[in-house]
C-alpha positions in Angstrom: 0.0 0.0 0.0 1.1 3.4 -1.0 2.2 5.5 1.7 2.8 9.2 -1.0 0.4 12.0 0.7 0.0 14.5 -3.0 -2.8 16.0 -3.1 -4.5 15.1 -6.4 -4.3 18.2 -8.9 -7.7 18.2 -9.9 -10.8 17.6 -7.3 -14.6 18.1 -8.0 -17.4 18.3 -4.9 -21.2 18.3 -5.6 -22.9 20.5 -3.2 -21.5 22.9 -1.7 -23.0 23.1 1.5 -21.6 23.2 5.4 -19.7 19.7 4.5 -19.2 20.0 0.7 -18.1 23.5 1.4 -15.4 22.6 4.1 -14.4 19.5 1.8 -13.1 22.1 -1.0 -11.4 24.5 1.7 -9.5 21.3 2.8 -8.6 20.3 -0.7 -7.9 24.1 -1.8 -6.0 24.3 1.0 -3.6 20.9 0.3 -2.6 22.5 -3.4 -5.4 21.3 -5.2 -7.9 23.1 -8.2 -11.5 22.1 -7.1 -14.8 22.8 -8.5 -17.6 22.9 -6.2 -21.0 22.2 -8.4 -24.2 23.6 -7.0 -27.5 24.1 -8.9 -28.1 27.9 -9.5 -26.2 31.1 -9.4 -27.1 32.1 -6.0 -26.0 28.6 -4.3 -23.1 28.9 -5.9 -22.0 32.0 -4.8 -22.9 30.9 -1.3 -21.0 28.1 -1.2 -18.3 29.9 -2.6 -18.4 32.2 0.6 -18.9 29.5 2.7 -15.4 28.6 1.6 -13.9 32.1 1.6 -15.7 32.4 5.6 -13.4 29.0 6.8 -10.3 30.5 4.9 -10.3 33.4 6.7 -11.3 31.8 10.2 -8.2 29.1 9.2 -6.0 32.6 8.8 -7.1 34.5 12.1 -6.0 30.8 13.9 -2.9 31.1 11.9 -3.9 27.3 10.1 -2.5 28.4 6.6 0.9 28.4 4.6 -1.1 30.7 2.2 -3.4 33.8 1.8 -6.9 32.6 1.7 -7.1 34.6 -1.4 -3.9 32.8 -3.2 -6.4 29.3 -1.7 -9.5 30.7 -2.8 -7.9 31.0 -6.2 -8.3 27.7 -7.3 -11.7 27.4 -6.4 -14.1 27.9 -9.3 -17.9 26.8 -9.2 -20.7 25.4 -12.0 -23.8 25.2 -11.8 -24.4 21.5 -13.2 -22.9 18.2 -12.6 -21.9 18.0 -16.4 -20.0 20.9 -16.2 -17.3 18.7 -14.0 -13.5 18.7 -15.2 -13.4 15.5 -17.2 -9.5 15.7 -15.7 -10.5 15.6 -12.1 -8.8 12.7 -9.6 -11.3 12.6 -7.6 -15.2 13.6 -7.2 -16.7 13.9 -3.7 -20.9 14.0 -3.8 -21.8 16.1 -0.7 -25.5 16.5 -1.4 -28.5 15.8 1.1 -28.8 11.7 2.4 -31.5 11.2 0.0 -30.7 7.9 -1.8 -32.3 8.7 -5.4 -31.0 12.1 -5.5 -27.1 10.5 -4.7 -27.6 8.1 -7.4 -28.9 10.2 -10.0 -26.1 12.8 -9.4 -22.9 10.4 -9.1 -24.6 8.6 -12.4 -24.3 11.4 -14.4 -21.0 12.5 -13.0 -19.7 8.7 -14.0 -20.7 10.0 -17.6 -18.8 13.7 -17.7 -15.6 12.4 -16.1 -12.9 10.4 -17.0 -12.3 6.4 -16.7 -9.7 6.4 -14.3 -11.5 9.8 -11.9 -12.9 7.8 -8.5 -15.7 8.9 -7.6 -16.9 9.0 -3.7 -19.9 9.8 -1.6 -19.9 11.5 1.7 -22.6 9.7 3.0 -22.7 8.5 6.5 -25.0 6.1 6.6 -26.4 5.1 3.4 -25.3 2.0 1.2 -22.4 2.2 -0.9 -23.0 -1.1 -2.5 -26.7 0.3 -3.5 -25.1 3.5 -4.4 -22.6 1.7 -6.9 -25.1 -0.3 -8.4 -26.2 2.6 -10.5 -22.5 3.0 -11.7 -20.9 1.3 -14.8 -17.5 1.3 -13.2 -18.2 0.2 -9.2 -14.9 -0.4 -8.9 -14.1 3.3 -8.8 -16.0 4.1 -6.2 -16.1 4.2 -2.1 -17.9 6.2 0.2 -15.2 8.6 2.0 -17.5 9.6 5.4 -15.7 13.5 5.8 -17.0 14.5 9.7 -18.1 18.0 10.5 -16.4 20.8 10.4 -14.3 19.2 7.8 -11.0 21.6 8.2 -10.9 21.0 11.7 -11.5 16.8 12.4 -9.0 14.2 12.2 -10.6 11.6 10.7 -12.3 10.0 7.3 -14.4 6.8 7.5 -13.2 5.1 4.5 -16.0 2.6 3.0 -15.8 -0.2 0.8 -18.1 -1.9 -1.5 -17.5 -5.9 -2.4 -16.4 -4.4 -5.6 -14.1 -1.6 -4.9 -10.8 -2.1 -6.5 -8.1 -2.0 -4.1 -5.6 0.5 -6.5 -8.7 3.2 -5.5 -9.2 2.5 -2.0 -5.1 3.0 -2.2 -6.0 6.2 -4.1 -8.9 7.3 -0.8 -6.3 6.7 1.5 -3.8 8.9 -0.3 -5.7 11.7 -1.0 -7.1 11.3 3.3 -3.3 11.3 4.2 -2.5 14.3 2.1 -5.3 16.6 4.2 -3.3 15.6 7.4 -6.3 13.2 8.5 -6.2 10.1 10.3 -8.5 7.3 7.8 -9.8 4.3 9.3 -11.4 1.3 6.9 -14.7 -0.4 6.9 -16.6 -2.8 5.2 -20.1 -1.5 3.6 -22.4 -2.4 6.5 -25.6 -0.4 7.8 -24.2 3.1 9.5 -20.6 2.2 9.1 -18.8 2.1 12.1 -18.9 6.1 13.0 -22.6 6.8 12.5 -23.5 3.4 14.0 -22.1 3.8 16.9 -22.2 7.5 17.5 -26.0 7.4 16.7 -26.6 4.9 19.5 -25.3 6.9 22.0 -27.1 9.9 20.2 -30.3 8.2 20.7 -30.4 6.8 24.1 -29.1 10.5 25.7 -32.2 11.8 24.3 -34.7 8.8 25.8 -32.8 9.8 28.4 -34.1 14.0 28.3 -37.2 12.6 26.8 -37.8 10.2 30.5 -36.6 13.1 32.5 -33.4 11.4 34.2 -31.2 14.4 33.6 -31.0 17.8 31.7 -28.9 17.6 28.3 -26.1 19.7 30.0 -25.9 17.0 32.9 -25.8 13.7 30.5 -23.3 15.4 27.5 -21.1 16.5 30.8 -21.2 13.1 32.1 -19.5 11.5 28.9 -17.3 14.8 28.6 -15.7 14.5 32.0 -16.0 11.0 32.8 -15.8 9.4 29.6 -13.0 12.4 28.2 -15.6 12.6 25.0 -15.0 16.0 23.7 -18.1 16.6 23.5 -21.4 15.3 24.9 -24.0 13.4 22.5 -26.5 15.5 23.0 -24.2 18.7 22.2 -22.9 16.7 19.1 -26.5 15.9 18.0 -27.3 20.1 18.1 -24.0 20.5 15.8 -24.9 17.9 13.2 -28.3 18.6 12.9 -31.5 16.6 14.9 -32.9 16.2 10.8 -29.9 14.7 9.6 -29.4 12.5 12.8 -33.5 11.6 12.5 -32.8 10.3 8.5 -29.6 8.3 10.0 -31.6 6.3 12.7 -34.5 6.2 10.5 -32.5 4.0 8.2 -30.9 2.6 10.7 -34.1 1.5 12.1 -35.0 0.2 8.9 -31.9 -2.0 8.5 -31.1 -2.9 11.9 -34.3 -2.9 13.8 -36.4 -1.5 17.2 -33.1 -0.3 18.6 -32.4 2.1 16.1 -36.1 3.8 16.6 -35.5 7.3 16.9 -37.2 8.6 20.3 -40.5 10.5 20.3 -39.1 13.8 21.8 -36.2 13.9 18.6 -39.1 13.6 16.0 -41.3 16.1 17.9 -38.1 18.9 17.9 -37.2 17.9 14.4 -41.1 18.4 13.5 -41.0 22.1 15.8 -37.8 23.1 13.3 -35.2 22.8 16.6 -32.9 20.9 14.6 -29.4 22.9 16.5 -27.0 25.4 15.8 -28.0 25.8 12.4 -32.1 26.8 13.3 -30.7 28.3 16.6 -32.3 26.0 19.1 -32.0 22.4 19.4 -31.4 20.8 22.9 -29.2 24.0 23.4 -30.1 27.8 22.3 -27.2 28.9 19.9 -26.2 32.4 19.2 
């Protein structure tokens, strides 16, 4: 197995929202030319700030060997998938976990870029088997699981189908190593091994609010201080979103059974728009 950490020259992300967004400022960052595709001129000038915003937090925190601007440089944006660089290495889908919308999206990127580009998802829960069915070249293709905010974690979940060729998992782990991230390998199963297990915890914390045992400041404090989590499940859930937590246990649920079942209170907040940080109110209020 290769060991070389280069950045490959030409990288493409689909959707360019909070974790497409940060993918491309990591990638920008590492020396590569990325285009970020998002449907219409106003998202794409929002992702495109959403990048410029984490350049300039990464040079207030003295992170970068560059300007933001001389970074920001090689970011371009279009507004379709077929508007890809045929030449890209490697294609990262960030869209929504919506199943039909992933396949449709990585199809027709299979179609605009070259034979050798991989192509990857970002899910963190859904299939990669079922998502390279819809592919003609599977072998190509791997989920790589980026976790949020992308500059700032360690780690990619690298996942692989039964029929992922090894020369592009090599390829994943490469182009991980070259960000400065830590990549751990897993066999295509229901949740991975990340969402799987961080969802568990995720979902018994809020029974736990939901039964009244403790307040969410008292259970995410006891894993913080006597577990050394960084941060508490309840305080993680607020960060990645109750919605996009709800359509991860949801599927779990659906693959794995009754003990995946998201609680009543999380569908009731996610129903009330509390979804976190991003709505401003979730089991904390956020500024």
């Amino acid at each position: 197995m290769t060991t070389s950490t280069h950045a490959p020259a030409v990288v493409g992300v689909i959707g360019g929202g909070r974790m497409g967004a940060g993918i491309v400022q990591s990638y920008a960052t590492a020396g590569s030319t990325v285009t970020v595709v998002e449907s219409g001129a106003e998202a794409a000038a929002a992702a495109l700030d959403r990048v410029a915003t984490g350049l300039k937090r990464a040079a207030e925190r003295d992170l970068l060997s560059e300007s933001p601007d001389d970074i920001l440089a090689r970011v371009s944006t279009v507004e379709s998938v077929e508007e890809l660089p045929t030449a890209a290495d490697l294609v990262v889908e960030a869209v929504p976990e919506d199943p039909a919308l992933k396949a449709r999206v990585l199809a027709a990127a299979e179609q605009t870029v070259s034979a050798t580009t991989v192509l990857t998802s970002n899910t963190s829960s859904l299939s990669v088997t079922e998502l390279a069915a819809v592919l003609t070249r599977p072998g190509r293709f791997l989920g790589m699981h980026f976790f949020n905010p992308v500059p700032a974690s360690d780690l990619v979940e690298i996942v692989v189908a039964p029929g992922t060729d090894a020369d592009t998992v090599d390829a994943a782990l490469r182009w991980t190593r070259c960000l400065g991230k830590k990549d751990v390998v897993v066999k295509d199963s229901p949740g991975f091994a990340s969402s799987r297990l961080g969802v568990t915890l995720g979902l018994e914390a809020i029974r736990m609010v939901e039964e009244g045992v403790a307040e969410p400041e008292a259970i995410d404090d006891a894993m913080r201080l006597g577990y050394k989590h960084p941060m508490g499940p309840l305080r993680l859930t607020d960060l990645v979103g109750l919605d996009v937590r709800l359509a991860i246990a949801e599927h779990l649920h659906a693959t794995l059974g009754e003990r995946f079942a998201p609680p009543r209170l999380m569908r009731e907040m996610v129903a009330r728009g509390e979804l976190g940080r991003k709505t401003g109110q979730g089991f904390y209020a956020w500024q």
